[in-house]
N, CA and C atoms as an extended XYZ file, in Angstrom:
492
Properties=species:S:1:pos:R:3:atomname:S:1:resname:S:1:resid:I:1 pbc="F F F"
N        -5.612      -81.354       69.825 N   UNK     1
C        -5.082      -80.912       68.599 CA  UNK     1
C        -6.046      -81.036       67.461 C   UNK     1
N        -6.509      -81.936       67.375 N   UNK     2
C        -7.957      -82.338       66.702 CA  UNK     2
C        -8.540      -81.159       66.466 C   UNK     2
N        -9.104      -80.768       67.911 N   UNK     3
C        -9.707      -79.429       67.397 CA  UNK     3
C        -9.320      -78.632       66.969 C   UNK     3
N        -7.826      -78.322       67.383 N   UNK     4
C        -7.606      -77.398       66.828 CA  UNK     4
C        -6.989      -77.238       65.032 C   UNK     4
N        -6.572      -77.996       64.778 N   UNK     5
C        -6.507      -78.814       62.956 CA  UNK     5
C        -7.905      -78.095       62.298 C   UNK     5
N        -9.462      -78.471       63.596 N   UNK     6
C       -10.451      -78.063       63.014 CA  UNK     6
C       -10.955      -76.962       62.537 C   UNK     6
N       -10.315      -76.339       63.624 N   UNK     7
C       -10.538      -75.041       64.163 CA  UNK     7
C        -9.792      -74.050       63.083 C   UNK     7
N        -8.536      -74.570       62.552 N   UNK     8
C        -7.647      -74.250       61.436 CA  UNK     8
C        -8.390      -73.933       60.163 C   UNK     8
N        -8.927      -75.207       59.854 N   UNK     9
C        -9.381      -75.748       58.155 CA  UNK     9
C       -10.968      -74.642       58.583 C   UNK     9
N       -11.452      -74.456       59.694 N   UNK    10
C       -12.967      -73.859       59.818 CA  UNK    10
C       -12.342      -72.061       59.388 C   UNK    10
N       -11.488      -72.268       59.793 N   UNK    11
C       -10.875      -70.235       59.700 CA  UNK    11
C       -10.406      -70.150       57.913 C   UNK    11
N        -9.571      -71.352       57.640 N   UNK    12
C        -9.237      -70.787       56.327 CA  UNK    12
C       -10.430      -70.642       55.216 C   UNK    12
N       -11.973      -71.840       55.840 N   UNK    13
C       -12.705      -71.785       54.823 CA  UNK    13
C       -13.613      -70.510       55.377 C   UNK    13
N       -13.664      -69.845       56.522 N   UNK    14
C       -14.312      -68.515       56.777 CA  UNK    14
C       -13.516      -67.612       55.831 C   UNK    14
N       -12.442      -67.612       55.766 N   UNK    15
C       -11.184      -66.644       55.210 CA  UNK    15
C       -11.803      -66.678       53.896 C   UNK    15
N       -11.121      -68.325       53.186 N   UNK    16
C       -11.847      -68.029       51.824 CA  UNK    16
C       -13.127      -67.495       51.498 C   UNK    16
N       -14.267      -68.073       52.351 N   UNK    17
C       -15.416      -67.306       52.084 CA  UNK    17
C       -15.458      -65.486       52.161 C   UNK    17
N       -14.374      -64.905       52.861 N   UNK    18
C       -14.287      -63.611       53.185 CA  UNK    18
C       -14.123      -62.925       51.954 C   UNK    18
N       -12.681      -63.780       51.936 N   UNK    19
C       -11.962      -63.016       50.304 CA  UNK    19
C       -12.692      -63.280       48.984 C   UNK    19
N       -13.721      -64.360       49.454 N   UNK    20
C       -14.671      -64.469       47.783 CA  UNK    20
C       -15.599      -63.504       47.732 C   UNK    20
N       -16.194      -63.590       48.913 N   UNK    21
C       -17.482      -62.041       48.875 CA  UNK    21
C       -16.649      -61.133       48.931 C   UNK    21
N       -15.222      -60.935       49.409 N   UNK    22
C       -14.857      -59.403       48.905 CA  UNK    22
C       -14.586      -59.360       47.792 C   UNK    22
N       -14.275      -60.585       47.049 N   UNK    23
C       -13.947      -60.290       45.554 CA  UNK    23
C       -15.183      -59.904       44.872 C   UNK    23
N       -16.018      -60.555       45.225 N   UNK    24
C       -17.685      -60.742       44.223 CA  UNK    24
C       -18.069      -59.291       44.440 C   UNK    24
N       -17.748      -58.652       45.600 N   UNK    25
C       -18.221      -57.300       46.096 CA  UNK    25
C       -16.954      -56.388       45.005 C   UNK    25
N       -16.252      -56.483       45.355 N   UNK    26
C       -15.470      -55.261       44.463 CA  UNK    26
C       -15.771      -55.562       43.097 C   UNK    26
N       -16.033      -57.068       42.001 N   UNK    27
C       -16.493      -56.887       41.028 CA  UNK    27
C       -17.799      -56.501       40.807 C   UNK    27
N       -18.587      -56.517       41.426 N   UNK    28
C       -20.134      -56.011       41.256 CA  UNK    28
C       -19.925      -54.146       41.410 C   UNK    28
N       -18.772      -53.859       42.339 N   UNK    29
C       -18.980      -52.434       42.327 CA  UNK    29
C       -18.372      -52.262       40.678 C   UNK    29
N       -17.186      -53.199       40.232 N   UNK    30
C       -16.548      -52.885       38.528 CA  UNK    30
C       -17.804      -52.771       37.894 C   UNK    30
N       -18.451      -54.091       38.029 N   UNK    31
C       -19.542      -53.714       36.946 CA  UNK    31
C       -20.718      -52.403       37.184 C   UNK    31
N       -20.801      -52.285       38.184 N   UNK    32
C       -21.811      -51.474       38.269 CA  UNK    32
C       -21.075      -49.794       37.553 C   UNK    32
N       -20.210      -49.899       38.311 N   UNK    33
C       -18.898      -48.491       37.275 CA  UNK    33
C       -19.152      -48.667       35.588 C   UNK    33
N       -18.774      -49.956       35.050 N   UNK    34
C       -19.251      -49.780       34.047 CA  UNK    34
C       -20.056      -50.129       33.192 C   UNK    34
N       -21.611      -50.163       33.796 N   UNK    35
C       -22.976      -49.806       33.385 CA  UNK    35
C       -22.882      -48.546       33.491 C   UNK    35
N       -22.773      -48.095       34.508 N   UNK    36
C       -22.916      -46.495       34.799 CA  UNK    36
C       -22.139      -45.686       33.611 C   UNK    36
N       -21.140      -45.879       33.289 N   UNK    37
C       -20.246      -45.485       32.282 CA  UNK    37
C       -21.092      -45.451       30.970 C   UNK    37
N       -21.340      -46.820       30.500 N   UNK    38
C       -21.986      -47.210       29.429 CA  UNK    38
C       -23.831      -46.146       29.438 C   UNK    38
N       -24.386      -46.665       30.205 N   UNK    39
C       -25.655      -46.458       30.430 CA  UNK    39
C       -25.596      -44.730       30.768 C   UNK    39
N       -24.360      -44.029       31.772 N   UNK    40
C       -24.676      -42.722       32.403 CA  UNK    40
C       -24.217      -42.022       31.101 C   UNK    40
N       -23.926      -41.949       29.477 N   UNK    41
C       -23.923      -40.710       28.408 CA  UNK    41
C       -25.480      -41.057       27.654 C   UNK    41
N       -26.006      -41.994       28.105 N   UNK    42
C       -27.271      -42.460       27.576 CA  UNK    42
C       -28.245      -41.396       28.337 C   UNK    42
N       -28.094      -41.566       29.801 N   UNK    43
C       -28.820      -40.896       30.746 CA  UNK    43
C       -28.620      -39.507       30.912 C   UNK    43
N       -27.111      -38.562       30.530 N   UNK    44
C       -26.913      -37.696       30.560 CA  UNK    44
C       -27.628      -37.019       29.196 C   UNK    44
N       -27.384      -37.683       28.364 N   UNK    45
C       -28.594      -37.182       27.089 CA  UNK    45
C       -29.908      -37.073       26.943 C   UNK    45
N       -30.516      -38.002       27.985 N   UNK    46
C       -31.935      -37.723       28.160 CA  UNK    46
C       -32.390      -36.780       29.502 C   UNK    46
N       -31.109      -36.722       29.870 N   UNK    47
C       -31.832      -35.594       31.083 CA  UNK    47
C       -31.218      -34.267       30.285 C   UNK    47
N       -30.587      -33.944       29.086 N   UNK    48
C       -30.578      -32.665       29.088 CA  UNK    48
C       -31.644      -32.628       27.676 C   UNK    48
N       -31.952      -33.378       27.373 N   UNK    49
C       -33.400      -33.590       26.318 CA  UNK    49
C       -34.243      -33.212       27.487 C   UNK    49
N       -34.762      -33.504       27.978 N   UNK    50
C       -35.664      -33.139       29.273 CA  UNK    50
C       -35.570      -31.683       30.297 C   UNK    50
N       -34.182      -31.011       30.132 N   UNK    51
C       -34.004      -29.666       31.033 CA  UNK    51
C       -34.443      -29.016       29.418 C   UNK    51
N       -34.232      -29.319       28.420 N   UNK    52
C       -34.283      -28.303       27.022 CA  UNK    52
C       -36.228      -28.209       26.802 C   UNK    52
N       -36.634      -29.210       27.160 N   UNK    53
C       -37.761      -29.459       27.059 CA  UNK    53
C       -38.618      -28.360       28.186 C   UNK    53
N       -38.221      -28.664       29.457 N   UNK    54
C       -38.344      -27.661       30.309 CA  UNK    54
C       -38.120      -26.306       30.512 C   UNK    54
N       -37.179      -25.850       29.780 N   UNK    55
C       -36.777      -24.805       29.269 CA  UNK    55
C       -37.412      -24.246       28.913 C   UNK    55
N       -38.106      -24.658       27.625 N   UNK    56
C       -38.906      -24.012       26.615 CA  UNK    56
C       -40.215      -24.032       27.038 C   UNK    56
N       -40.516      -24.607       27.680 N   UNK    57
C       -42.249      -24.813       28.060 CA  UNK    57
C       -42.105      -23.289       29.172 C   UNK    57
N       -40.691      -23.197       30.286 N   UNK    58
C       -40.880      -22.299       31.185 CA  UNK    58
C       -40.725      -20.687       30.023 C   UNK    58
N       -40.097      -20.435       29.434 N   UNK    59
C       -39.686      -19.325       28.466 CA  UNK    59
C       -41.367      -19.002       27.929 C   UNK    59
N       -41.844      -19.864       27.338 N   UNK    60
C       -43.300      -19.958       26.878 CA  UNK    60
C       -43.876      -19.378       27.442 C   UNK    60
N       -43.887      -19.874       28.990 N   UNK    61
C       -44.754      -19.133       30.168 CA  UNK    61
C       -44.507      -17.744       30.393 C   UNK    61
N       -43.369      -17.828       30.536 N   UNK    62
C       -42.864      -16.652       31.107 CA  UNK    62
C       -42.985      -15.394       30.174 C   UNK    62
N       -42.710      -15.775       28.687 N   UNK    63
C       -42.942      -14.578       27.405 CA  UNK    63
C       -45.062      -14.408       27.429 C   UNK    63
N       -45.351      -15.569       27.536 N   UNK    64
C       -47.080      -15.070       28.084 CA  UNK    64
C       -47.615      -14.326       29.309 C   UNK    64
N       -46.883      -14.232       30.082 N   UNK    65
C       -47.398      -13.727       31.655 CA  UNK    65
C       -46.744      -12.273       31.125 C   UNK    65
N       -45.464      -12.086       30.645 N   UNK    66
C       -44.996      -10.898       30.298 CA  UNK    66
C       -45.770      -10.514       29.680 C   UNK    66
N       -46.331      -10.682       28.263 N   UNK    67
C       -46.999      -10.154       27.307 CA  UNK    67
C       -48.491       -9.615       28.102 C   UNK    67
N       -49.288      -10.768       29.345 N   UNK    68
C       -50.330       -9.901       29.661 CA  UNK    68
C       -50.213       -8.799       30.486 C   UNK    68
N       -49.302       -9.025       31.474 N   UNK    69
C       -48.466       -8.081       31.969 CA  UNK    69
C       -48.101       -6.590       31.294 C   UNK    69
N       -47.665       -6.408       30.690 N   UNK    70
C       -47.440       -5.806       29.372 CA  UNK    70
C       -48.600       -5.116       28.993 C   UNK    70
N       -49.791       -6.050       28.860 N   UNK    71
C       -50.634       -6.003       28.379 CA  UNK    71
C       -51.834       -4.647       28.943 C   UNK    71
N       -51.698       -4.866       30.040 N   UNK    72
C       -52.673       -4.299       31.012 CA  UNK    72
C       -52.184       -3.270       31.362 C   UNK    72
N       -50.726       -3.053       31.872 N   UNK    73
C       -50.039       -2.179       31.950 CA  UNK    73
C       -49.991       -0.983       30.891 C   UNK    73
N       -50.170       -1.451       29.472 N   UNK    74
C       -50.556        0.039       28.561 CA  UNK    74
C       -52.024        0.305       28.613 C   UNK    74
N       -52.973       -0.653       29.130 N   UNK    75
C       -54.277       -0.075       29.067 CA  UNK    75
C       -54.547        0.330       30.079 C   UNK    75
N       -53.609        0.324       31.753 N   UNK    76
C       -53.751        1.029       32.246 CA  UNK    76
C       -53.069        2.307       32.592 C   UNK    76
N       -51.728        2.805       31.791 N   UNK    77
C       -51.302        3.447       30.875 CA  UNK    77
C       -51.988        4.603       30.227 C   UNK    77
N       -52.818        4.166       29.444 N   UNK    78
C       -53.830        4.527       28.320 CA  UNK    78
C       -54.865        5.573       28.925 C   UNK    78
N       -55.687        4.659       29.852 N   UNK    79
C       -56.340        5.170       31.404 CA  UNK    79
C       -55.573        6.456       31.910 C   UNK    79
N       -54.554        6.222       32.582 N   UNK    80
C       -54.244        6.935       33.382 CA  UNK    80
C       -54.058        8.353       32.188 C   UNK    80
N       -53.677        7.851       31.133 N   UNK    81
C       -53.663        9.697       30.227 CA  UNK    81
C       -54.661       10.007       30.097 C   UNK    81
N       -55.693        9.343       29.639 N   UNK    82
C       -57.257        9.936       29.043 CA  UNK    82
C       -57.442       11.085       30.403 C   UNK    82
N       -57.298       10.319       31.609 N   UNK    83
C       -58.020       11.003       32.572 CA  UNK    83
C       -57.173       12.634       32.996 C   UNK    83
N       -55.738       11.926       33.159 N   UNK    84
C       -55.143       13.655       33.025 CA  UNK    84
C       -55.463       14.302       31.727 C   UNK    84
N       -55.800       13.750       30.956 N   UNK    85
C       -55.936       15.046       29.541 CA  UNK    85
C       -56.996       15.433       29.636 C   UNK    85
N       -58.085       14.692       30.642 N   UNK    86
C       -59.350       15.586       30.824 CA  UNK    86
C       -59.725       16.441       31.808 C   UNK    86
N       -58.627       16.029       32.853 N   UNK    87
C       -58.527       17.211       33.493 CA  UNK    87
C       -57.921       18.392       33.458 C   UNK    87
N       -56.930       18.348       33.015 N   UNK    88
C       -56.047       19.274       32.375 CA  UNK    88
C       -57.320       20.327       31.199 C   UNK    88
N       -57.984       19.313       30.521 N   UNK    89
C       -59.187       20.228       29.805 CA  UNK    89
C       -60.065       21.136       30.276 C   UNK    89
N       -60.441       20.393       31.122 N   UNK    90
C       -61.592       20.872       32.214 CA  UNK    90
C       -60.621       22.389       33.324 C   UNK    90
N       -59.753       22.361       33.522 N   UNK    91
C       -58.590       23.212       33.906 CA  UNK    91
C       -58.784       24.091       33.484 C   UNK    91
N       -58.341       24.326       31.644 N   UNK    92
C       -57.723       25.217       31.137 CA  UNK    92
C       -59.368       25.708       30.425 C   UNK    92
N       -60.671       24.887       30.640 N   UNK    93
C       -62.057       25.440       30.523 CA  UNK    93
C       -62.454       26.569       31.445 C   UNK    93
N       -61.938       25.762       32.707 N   UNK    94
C       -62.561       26.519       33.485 CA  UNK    94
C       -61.766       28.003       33.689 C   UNK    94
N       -60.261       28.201       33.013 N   UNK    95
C       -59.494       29.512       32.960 CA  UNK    95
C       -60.069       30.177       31.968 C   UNK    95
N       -60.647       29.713       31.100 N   UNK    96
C       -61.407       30.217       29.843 CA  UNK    96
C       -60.368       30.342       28.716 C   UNK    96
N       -59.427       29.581       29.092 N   UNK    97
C       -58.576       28.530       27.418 CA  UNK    97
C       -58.782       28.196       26.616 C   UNK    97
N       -59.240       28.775       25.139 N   UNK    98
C       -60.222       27.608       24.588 CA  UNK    98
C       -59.299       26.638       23.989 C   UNK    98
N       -60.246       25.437       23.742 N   UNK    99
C       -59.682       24.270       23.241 CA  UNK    99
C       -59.133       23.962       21.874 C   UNK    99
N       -58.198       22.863       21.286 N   UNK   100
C       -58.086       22.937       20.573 CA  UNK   100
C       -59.457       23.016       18.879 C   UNK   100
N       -60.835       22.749       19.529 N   UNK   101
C       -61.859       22.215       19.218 CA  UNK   101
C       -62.365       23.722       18.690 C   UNK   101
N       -62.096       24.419       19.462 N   UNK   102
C       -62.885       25.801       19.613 CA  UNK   102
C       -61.822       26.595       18.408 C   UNK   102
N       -60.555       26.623       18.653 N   UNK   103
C       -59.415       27.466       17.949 CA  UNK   103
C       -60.236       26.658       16.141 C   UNK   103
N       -60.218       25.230       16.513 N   UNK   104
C       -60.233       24.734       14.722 CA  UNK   104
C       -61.591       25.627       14.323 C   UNK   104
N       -62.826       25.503       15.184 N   UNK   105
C       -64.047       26.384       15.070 CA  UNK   105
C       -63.596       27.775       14.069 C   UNK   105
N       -62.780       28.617       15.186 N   UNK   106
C       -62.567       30.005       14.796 CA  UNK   106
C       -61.678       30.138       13.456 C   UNK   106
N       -60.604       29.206       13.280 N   UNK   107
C       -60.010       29.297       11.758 CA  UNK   107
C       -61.364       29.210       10.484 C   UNK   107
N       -62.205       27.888       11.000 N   UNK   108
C       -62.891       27.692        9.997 CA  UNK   108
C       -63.959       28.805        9.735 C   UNK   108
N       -64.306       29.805       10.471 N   UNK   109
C       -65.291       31.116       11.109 CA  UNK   109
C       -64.250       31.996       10.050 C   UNK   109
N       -63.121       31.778       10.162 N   UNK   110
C       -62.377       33.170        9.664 CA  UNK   110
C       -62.153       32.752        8.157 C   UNK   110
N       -61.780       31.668        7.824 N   UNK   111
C       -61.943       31.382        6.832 CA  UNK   111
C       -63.364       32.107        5.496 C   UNK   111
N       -64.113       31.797        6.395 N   UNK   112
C       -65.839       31.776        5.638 CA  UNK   112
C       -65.870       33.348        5.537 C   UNK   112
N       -65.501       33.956        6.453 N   UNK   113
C       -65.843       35.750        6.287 CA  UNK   113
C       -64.707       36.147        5.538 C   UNK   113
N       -63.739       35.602        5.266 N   UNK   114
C       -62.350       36.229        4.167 CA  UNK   114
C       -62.969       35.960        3.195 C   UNK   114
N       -63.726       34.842        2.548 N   UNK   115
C       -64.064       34.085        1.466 CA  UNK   115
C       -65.401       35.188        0.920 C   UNK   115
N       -66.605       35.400        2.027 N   UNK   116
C       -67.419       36.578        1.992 CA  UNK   116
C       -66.965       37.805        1.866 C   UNK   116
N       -65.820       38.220        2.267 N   UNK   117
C       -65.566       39.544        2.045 CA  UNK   117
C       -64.853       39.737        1.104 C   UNK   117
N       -63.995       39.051        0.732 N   UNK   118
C       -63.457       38.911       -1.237 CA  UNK   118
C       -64.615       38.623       -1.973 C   UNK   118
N       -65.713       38.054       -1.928 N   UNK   119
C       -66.377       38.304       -2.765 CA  UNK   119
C       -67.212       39.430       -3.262 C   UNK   119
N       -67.769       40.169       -2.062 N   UNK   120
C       -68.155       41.615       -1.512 CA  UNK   120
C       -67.356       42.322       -2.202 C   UNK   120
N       -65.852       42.839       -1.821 N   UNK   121
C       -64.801       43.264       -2.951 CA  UNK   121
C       -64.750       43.216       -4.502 C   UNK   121
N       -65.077       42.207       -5.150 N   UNK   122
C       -65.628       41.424       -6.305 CA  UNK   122
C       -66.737       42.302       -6.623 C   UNK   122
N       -67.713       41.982       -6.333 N   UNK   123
C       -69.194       42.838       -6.520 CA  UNK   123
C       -68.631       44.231       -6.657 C   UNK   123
N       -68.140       44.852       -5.349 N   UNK   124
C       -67.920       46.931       -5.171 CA  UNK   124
C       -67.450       47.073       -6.158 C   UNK   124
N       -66.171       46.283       -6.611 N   UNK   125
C       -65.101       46.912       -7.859 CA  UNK   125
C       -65.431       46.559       -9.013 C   UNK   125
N       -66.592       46.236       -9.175 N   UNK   126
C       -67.137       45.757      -10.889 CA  UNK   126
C       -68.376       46.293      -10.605 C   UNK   126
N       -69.046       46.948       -9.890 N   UNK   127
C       -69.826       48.176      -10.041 CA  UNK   127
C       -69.472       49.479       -9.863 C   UNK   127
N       -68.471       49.923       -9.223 N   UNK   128
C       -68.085       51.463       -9.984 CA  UNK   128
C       -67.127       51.063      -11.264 C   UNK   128
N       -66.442       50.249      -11.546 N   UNK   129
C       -66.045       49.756      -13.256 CA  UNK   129
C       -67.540       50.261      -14.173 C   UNK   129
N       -68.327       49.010      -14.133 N   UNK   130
C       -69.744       49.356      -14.839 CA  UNK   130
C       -70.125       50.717      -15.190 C   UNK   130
N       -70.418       51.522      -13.834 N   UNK   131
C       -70.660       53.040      -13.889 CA  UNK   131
C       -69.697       53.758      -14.262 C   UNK   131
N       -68.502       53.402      -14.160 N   UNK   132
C       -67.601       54.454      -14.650 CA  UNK   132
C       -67.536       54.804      -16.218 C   UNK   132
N       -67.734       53.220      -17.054 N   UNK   133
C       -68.157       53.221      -18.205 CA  UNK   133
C       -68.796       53.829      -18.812 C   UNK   133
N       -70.438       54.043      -18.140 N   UNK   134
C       -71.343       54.458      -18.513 CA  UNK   134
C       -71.251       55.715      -18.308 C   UNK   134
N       -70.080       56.703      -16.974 N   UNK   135
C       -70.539       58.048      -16.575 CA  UNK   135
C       -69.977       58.521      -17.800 C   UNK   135
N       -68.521       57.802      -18.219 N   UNK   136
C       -67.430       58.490      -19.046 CA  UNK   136
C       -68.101       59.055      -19.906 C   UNK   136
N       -68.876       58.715      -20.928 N   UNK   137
C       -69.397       59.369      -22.029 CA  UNK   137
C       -69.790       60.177      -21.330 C   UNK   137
N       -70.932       60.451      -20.793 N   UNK   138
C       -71.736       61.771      -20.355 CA  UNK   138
C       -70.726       63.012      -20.080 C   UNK   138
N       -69.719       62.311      -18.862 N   UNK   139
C       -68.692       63.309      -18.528 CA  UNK   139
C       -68.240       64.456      -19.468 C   UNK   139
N       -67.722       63.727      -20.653 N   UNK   140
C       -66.852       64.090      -21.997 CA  UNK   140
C       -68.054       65.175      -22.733 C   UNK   140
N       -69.540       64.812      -22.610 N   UNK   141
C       -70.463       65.611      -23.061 CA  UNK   141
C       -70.474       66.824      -22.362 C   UNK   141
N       -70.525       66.848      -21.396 N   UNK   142
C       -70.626       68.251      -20.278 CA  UNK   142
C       -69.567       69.068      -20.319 C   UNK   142
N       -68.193       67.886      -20.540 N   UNK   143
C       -67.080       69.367      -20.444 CA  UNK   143
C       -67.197       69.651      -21.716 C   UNK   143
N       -67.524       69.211      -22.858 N   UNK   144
C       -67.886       70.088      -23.959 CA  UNK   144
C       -68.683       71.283      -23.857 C   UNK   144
N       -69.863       70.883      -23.315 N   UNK   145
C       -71.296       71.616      -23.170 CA  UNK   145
C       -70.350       73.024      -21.880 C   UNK   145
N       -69.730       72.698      -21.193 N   UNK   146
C       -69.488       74.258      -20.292 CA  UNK   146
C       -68.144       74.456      -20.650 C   UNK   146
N       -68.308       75.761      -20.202 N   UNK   147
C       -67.029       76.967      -20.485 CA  UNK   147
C       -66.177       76.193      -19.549 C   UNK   147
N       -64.784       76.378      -19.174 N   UNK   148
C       -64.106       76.305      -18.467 CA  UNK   148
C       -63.968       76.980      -17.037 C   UNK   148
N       -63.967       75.927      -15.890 N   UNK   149
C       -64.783       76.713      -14.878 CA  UNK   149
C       -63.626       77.572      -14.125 C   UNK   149
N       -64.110       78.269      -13.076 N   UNK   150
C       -63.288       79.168      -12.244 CA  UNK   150
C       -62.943       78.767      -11.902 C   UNK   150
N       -61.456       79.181      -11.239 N   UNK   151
C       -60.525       78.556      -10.684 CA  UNK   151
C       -61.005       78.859       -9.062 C   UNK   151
N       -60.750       77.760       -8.052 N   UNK   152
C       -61.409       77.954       -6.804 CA  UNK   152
C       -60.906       79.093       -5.925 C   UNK   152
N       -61.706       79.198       -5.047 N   UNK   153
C       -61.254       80.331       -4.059 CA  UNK   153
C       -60.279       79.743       -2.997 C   UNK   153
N       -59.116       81.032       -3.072 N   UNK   154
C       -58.764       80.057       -1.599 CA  UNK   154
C       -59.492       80.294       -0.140 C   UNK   154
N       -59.029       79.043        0.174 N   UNK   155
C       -59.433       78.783        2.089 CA  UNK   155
C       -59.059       79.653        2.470 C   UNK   155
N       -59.693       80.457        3.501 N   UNK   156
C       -58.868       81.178        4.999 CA  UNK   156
C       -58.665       80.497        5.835 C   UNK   156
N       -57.033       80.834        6.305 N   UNK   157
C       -56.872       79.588        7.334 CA  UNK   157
C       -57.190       80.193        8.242 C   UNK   157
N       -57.588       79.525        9.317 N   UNK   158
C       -58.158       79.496       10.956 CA  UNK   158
C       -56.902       80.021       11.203 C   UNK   158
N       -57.384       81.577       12.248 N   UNK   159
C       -55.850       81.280       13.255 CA  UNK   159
C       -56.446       81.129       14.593 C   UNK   159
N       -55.831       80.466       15.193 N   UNK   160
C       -55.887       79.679       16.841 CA  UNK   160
C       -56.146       80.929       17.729 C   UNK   160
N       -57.226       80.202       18.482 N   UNK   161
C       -58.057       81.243       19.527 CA  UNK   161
C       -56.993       81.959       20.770 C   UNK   161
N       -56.854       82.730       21.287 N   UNK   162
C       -56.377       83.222       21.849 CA  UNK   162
C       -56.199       82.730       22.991 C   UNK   162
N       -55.153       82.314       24.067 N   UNK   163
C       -55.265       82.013       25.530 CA  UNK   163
C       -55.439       82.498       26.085 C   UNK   163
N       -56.291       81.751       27.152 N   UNK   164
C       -56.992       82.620       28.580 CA  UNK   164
C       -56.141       82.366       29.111 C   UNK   164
């Protein structure tokens, strides 16, 4: 019986030792709940300080890679027209099209001979003016100086050759 008395008092102090580490264990999980509580709006604020941070550094990147992107894309863009507009030139050369280069040529060509030939005009019509001045008197002298002349003969009209 001895032993077993022993055997008794050895189980209840295993027992108690059971139920103390389960107690010490479920309060360490309380506390750890509320550190986590306390400490996790601390931690939730610095990890979204840190995704905002990340954020912006990736946006950064990403608006620079676009922009060279972007970038190259109108100068090769740019490229790709020069070269159709010179072929397209060379095209409408070789149809004998002229260019816009050639048309500005010929306005400015037509220009210069309108400008020369109004002046030409200018000159003709202020020299028979001049002479007319000068004939008038004489004129007015002569039809004084002669009789009044004969009146003209008339034309015979042609009549049309006969058919063969």
């Amino acid at each position: 019986m001895a032993k077993s008395l022993k055997k008794a008092s050895e189980e209840k102090q295993y027992a108690h030792v059971i139920l103390e580490s389960a107690n010490q264990i479920w309060l360490a999980g309380l506390g750890a709940f509320a550190k986590a509580q306390g400490e996790g709006v601390k931690a939730f604020d610095h990890l979204v300080e840190a995704g905002k941070q990340v954020e912006e550094k990736s946006r950064k990147s990403a608006e620079e890679k676009v922009m060279a992107v972007s970038s190259k894309a109108t100068e090769t863009w740019d490229k790709l027209e020069q070269v159709f507009q010179d072929r397209v030139a060379r095209a409408l050369n070789a149809l004998g099209v002229p260019s816009n280069k050639d048309v500005a040529d010929l306005n400015k060509r037509i220009e210069e001979l309108n400008k020369s030939v109004n002046e030409l005009l200018k000159k003709q019509t202020a020299k028979p003016a001049a002479a007319a001045k000068v004939e008038a008197p004489k004129a007015e002298a002569k039809a004084e100086a002669k009789p009044a002349a004969k009146p003209a003969a008339k034309a015979v009209e042609a009549k049309p050759a006969p058919k063969a």
